[in-house]
N, C-alpha and C positions, 0 to 999 in steps of 0.2 A: 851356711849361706848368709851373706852380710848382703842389706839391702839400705838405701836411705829412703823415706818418704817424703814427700816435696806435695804442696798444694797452693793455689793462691800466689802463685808467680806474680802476675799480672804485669806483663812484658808490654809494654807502650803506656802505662798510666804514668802519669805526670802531678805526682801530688803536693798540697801548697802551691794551688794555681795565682800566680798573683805576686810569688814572695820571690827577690830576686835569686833564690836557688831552685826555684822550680826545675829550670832544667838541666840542674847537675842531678836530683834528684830523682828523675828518668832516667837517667844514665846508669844512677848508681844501682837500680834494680837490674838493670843488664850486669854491670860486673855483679854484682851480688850472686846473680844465677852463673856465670860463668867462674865464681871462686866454688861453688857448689860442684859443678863439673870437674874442676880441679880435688877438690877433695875425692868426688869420689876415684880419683886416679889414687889420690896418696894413698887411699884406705882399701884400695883393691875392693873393691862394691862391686858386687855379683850383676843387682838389680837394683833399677832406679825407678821409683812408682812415681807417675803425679797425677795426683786426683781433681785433676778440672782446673778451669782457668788459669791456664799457663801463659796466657794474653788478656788484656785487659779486655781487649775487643773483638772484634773480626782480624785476622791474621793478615798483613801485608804478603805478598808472595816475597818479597825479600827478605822479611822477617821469620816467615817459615823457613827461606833457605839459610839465617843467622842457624839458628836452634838447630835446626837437620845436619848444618856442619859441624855446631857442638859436640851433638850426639854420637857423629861418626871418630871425634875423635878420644872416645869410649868406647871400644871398637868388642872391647870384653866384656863391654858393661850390657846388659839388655833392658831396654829401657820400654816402659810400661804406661801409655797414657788416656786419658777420658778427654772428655770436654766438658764446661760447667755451663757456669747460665752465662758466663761474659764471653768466651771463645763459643758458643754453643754452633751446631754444624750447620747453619744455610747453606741452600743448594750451591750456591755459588764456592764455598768456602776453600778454601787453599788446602786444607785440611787434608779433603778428602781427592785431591788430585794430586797433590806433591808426591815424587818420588823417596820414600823416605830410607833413609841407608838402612842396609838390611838387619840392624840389633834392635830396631824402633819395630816396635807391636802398639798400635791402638786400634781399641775397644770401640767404634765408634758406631758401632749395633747401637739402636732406639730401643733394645729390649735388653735384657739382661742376659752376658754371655760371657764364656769363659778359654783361653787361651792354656795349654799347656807348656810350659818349659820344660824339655823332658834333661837338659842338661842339668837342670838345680832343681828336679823332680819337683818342680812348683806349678800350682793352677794357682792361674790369676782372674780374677771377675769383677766385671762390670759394666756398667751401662752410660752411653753419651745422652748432652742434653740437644736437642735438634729445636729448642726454644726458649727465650729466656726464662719460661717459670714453668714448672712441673708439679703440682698438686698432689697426681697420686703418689702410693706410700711404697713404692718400688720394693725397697730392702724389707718391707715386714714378713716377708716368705721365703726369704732367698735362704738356700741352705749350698756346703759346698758338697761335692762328688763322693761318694763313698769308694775313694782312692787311698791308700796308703802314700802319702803325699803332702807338702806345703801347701795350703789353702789362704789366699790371700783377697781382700774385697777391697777393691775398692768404689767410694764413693760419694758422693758430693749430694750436701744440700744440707738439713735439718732444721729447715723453716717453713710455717703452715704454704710457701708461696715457691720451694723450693724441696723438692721429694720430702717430706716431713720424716722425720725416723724416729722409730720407736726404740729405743736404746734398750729397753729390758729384751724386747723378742732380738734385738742384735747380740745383745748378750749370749743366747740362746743358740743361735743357730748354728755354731761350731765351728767359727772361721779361728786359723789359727792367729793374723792378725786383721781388722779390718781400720784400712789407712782412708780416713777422710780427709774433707775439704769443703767449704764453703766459708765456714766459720774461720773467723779472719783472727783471735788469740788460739796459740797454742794450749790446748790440754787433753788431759788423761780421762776417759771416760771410764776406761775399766785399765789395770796395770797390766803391762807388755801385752796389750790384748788389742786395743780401739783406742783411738788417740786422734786429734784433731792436729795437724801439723802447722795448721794458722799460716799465715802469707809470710814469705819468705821476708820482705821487706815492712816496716810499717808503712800504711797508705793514708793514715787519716790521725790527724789531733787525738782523739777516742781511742786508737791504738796501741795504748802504754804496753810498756814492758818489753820483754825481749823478744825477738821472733829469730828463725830461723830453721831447722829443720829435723826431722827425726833420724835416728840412725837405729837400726836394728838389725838384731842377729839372730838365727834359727838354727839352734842347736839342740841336737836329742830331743825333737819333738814341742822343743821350746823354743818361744819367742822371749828375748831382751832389749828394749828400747830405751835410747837415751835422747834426750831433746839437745838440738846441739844450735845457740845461740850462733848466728853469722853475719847480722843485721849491718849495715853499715851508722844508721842511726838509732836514735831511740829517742820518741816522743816522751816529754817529762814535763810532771804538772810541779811546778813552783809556789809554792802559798810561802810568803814573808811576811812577820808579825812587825810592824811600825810603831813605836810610841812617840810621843813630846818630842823625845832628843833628836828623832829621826830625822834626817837632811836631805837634798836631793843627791849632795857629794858621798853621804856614809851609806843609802840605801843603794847609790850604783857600785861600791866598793863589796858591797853584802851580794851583791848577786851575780857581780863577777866573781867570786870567792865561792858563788855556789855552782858556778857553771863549771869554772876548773875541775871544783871537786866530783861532781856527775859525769863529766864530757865537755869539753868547749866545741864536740862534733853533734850534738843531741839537739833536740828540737825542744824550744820551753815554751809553757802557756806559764805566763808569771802572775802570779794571784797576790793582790798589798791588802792586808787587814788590820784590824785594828784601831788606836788613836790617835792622830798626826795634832801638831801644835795646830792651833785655830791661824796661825798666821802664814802654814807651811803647805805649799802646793807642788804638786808633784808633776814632772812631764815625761808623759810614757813614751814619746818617740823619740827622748836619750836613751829611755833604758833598753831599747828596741836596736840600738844601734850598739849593743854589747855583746852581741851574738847571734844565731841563729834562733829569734825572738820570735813566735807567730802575734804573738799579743799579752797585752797587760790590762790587766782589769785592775781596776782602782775602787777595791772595798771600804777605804778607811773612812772613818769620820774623823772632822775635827774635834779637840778636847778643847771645851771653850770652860774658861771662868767664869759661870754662870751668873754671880755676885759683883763681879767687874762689869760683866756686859750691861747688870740691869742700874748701877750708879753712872757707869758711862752715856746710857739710852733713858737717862729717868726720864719719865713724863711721856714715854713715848711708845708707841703697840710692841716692841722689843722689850721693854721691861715690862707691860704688862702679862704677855706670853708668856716669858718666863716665870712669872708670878702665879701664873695659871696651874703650875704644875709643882706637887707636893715636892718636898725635899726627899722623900724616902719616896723612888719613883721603880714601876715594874719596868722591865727591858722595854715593853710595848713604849711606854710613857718617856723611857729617856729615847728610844731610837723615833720618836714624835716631837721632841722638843731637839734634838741634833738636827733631823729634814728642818724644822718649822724655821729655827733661828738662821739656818743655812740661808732660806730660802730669802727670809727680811733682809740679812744683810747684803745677799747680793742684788735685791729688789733696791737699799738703799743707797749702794754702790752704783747702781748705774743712773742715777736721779742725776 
């Protein structure tokens, strides 16, 4: 039985509010989820689990009929869902009154319960969030059916503010795999065992690395998972070392040379450290216009010629400053004399 695991959709969030891709970036989490649905056609997927927030928010009734047409045209696929803390179930919810095509099973019991597949001889278990924050520890007890059978949990949360999970007693409890979700990077808590399938898409600066989704297979009593990247982008932290030579024309050439080589489709926080000539100023909203930039932080100090500046400033609180501070000086003592002189010379710059 081949399953894929899916968690952290989060279908209507619009992330990089502000930036002008924001809203191809909402977009792109819908195709994102619908290349998903495609795969699982190529890969003939028995079962498709998604553990909680498959919406960012409360569910539009259009939007649960986008996703319910999805579904149905998986029509072999049976597909397996919760709620988390962002789709969580209000009376109101679309959720719980949509007609859903008949391969769609959701869990949307406030207690812990379990559904049988008797064609992929699988139980599946779990429990929705009917709030956005749940405290008690739900999964410390949960054990599966003493069935000869696939045993599958799913479940969403592992923060003091969201079903907290004791990961050793999950170890314990004898599921064949348990497919989480809250936690927004993909990882491995235990091998082909518990896994975190992290949000299908990146949502936040914070969210490096790759995302996309788990594939697994349950063969002879065993489970095999593979993490299958699908991401349309991928948030990337940029740190570039500056010295003397550095220019505004050779630092824009440097990081377009590194966006190529990373993705010119990737999202960069661009980081400048280092030593820049005393005479050379930097402008982050050229370098902002070379790609898909959220920002640039400007770490560098100027390298000043300390002996020039105090013959050029003799007689004057500039050469005395610098006279203040030993030649053989601690990082403390030069990064106090790089602020101090900064600060005189633009103090005497604006005279």
């Amino acid at each position: 039985m081949r399953f894929i695991h899916l968690a952290d959709v989060h279908l209507g969030a619009a992330p990089d509010t502000g930036y002008p891709w924001c809203e191809r970036r909402e977009n792109e989490i819908w195709e994102t989820f619908q290349r998903v649905i495609q795969d699982v056609k190529e890969k003939e997927v028995q079962l498709l689990l998604i553990s909680g927030d498959l919406f960012h928010r409360q569910p539009l009734k259009k939007e649960v009929r986008d996703v319910n047409y999805l579904f149905s045209t998986i029509p072999d696929t049976t597909v397996v869902l919760i709620a988390g803390n962002h789709d969580y179930l209000r009376e109101d919810s679309y959720y719980l009154t949509f007609p859903w095509s008949k391969n769609v099973v959701c869990l949307f019991g406030e207690t812990y319960d379990a559904v049988h597949l008797k064609k992929l001889n699988t139980y599946v278990y779990g429990l929705s969030y009917y709030s956005q924050e749940i405290t008690k520890a739900y999964y410390d007890h949960v054990q599966p059916l003493a069935e000869d059978a696939c045993h599958i949990l799913l479940a969403h949360g592992g923060d003091a503010h969201h079903i907290p999970i004791n990961m050793g007693r999950l170890k314990q409890a004898g599921f064949d795999y348990v497919a989480l979700g809250h936690i927004h990077k993909p990882q491995i808590i235990q091998e082909d065992a518990i896994a975190y399938a992290g949000s299908l898409e990146p949502l936040d600066r914070t969210e490096v690395g790759e995302h996309g989704y788990i594939l697994g297979e349950y063969t002879d009593r065993q489970v095999h998972i593979t993490f299958c990247p699908c991401a349309e982008r991928q948030y990337i932290y940029l740190e570039l070392q500056v010295d003397g030579d550095t220019t505004q024309l050779s630092l824009e050439d440097t990081i377009q040379q590194g966006i190529e080589e990373q993705g010119p489709e990737n999202l960069y926080h661009i980081t400048l450290v280092g030593l820049r000539d005393g005479d050379t100023t930097f402008y982050p909203e050229r370098i902002q216009s070379l790609g898909y930039i959220l920002e640039v932080v400007d770490l560098t100090e100027p390298d000043h010629d300390f002996e020039k500046l105090k013959e050029q400033y003799r007689g004057t609180m500039i050469s005395e400053f610098i006279s203040y501070f030993p030649e053989e000086r601690t990082p403390l003592e030069t990064k106090a004399l790089y602020y101090g002189i900064q600060a005189l010379l633009q103090s005497r710059g604006r005279r």
